[in-house]
C-alpha positions as CSV (number, residue, x, y, z in Angstrom):
1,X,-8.2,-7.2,18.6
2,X,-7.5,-4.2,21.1
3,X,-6.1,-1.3,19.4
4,X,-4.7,0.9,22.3
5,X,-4.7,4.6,22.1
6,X,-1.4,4.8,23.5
7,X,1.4,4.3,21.5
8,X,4.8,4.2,23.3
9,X,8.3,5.5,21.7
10,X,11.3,5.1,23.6
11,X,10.8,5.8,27.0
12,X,7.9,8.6,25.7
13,X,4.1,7.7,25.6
14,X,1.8,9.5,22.9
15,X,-1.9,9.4,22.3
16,X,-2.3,7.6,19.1
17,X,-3.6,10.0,16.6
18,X,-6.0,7.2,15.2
19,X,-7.8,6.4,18.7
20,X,-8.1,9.1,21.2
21,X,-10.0,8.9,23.9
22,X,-13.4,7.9,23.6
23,X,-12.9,6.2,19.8
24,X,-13.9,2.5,20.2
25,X,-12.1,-0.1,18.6
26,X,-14.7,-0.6,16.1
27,X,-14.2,2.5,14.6
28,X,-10.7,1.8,13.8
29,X,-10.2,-0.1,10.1
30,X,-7.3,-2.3,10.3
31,X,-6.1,-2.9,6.8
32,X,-3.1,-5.0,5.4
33,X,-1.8,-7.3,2.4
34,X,-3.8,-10.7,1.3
35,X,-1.4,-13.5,2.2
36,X,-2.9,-14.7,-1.2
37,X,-1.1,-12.2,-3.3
38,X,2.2,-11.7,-1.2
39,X,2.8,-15.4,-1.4
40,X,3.7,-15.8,-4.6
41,X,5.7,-12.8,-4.9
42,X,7.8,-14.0,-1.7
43,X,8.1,-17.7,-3.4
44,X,9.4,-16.3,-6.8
45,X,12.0,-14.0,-5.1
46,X,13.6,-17.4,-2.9
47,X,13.5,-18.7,-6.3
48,X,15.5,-15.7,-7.5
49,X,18.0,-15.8,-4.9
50,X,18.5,-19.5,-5.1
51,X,19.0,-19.5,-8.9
52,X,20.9,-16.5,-9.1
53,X,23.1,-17.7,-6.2
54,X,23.9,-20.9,-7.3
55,X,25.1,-19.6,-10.8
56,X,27.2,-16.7,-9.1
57,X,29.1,-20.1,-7.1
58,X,29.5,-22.0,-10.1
59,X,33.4,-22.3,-10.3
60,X,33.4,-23.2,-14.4
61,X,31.3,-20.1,-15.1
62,X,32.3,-16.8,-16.7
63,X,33.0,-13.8,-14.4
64,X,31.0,-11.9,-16.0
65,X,28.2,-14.1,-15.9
66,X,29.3,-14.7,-12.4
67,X,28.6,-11.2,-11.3
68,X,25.7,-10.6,-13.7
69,X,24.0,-13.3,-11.2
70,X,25.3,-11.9,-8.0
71,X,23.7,-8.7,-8.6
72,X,20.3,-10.3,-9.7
73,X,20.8,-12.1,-6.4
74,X,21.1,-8.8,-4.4
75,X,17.8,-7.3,-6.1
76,X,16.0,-10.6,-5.3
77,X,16.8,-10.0,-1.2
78,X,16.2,-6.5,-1.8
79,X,12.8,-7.7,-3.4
80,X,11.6,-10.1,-0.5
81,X,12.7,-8.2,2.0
82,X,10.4,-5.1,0.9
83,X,7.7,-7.8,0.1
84,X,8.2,-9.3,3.3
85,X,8.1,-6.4,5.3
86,X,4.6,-5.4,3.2
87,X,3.2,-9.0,4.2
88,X,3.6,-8.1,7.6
89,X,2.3,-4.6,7.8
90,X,-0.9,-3.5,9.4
91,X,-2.4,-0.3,8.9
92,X,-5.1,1.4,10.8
93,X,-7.3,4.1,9.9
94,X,-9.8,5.9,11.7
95,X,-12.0,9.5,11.0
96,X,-9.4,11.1,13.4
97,X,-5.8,9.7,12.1
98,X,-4.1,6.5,10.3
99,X,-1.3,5.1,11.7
100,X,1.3,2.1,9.7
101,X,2.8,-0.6,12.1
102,X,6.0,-3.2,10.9
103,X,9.0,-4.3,11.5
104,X,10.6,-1.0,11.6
105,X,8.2,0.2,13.8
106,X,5.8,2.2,11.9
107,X,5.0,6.1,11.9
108,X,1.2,7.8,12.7
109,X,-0.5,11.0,12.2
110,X,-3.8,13.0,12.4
111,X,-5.3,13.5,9.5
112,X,-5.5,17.7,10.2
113,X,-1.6,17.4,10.1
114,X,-1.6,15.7,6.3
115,X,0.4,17.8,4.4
116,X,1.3,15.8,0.9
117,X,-1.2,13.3,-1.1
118,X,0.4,11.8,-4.3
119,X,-1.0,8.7,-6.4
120,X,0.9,7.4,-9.0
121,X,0.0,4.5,-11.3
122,X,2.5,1.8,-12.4
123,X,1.6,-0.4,-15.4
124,X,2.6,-4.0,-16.0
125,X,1.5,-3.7,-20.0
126,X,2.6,-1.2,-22.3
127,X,-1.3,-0.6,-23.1
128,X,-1.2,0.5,-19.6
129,X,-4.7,-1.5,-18.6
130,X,-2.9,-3.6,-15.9
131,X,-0.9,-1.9,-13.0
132,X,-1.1,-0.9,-9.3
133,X,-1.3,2.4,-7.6
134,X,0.6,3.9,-5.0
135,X,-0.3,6.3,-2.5
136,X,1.7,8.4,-0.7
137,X,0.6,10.1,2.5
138,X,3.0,12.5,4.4
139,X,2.7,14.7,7.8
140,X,5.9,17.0,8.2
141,X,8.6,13.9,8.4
142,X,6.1,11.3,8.7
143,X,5.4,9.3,5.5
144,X,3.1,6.2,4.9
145,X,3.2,4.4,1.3
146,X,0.5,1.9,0.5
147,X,0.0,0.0,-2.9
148,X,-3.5,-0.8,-4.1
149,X,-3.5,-4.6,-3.3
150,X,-3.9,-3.5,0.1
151,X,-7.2,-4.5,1.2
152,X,-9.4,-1.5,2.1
153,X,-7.5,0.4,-0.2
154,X,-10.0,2.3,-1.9
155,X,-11.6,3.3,1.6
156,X,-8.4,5.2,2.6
157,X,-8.0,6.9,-0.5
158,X,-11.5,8.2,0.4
159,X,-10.7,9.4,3.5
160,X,-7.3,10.8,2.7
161,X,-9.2,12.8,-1.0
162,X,-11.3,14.1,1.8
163,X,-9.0,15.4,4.3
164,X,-6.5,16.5,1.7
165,X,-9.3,18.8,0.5
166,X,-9.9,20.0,3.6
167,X,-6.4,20.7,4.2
168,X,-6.5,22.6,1.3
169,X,-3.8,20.7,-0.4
170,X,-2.3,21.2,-3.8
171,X,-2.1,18.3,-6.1
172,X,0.5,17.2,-9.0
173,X,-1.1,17.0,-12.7
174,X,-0.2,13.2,-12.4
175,X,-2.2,12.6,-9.2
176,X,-5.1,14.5,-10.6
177,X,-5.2,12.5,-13.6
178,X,-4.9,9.3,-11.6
179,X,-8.2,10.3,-9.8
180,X,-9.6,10.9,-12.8
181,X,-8.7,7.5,-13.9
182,X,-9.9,5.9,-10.8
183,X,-13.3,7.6,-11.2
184,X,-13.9,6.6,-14.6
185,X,-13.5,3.2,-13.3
186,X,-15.3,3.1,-10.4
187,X,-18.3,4.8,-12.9
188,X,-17.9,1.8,-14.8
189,X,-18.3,-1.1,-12.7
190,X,-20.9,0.7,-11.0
191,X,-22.8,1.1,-14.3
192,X,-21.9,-2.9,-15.5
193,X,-23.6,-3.2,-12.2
194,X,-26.7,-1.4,-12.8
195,X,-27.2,-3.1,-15.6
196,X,-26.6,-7.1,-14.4
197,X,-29.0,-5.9,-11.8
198,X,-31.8,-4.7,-14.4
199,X,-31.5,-7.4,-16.5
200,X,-32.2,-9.5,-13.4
201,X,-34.9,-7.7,-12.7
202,X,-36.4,-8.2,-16.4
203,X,-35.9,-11.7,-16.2
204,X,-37.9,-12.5,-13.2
């Protein structure tokens, strides 16, 4: 797939921040959302909306049931719409820039301009061992949000650690202790690892 380094806005033309001149397409990472884990949250909210929907029209039920289900019914569209629109996105990242395209366009920036870094983690469990993270990337006005079920995800956390250190950035306590947290587990699947790969070694 070409990636062009022009990217047009209105009747405007920019460079795109992520492929200037001379950056080849293979040295552009084009990440986005596995259709195996966006499809079940897409079928569960129709199911939401249906359900919900068809209780709200139910003539016999109580009005406050009624609108209890309406409003469930609203979250649910407001739930596969932002899932929908996350199916659909495609984010690409290069050494120079990174640069989100959907449905509402999309937004782009040079990593010299990054100005905010946040992660936050958001836990499933109240032990807190099962969650996502989200990143938040921001140049002046231009923002980009990513979750971590975003193939390639830990690659552009890389990058974006890097350049936020570069850029001299100052981080919250909570995005600090999320690195933390992410190091510790990267540590340990590297050690589990190691040690698969020496007991292979002893075995043969």
């Amino acid at each position: 797939m070409a990636i062009s380094p022009i990217e047009e806005t209105g009747d405007l033309k920019t460079l795109d921040p992520v492929k200037p001149d001379g950056v080849r397409d293979r040295d552009v990472q084009v990440m986005g959302y596995p259709p195996r884990l966006m499809a079940p949250d897409l079928a569960k909210s129709v199911a939401g909306m249906l359900i919900c929907g068809v209780i709200a029209l139910i003539p016999e039920m109580l009005p406050i049931i009624q609108w209890t289900a309406a409003g469930l019914s609203l979250l649910f569209i407001l739930y596969f719409a932002r899932t929908l629109l996350r199916f659909q996105s495609k984010l690409y990242v290069s050494e120079y820039g990174v640069r989100l395209s959907n449905l509402r366009g999309g937004t782009a920036f040079a990593w010299s301009e990054l100005s905010r870094f946040r992660l936050r983690y958001f836990s499933t469990r109240r032990d807190g061992k099962k969650g996502w993270f989200e990143l938040t990337l921001q140049a002046g006005d231009s923002k980009i949000v990513t979750e971590s079920t975003l193939e390639g995800f830990d690659d552009l956390l890389e990058i974006a650690r890097d350049w936020a250190k570069d850029n001299q950035l100052l981080v919250d306590d909570i995005t600090r202790t999320n690195l933390m947290r992410m190091d510790e587990a990267e540590t340990m699947v590297q050690a589990a690892a190691s040690s698969r790969a020496g007991g292979t070694g002893e075995g043969t």
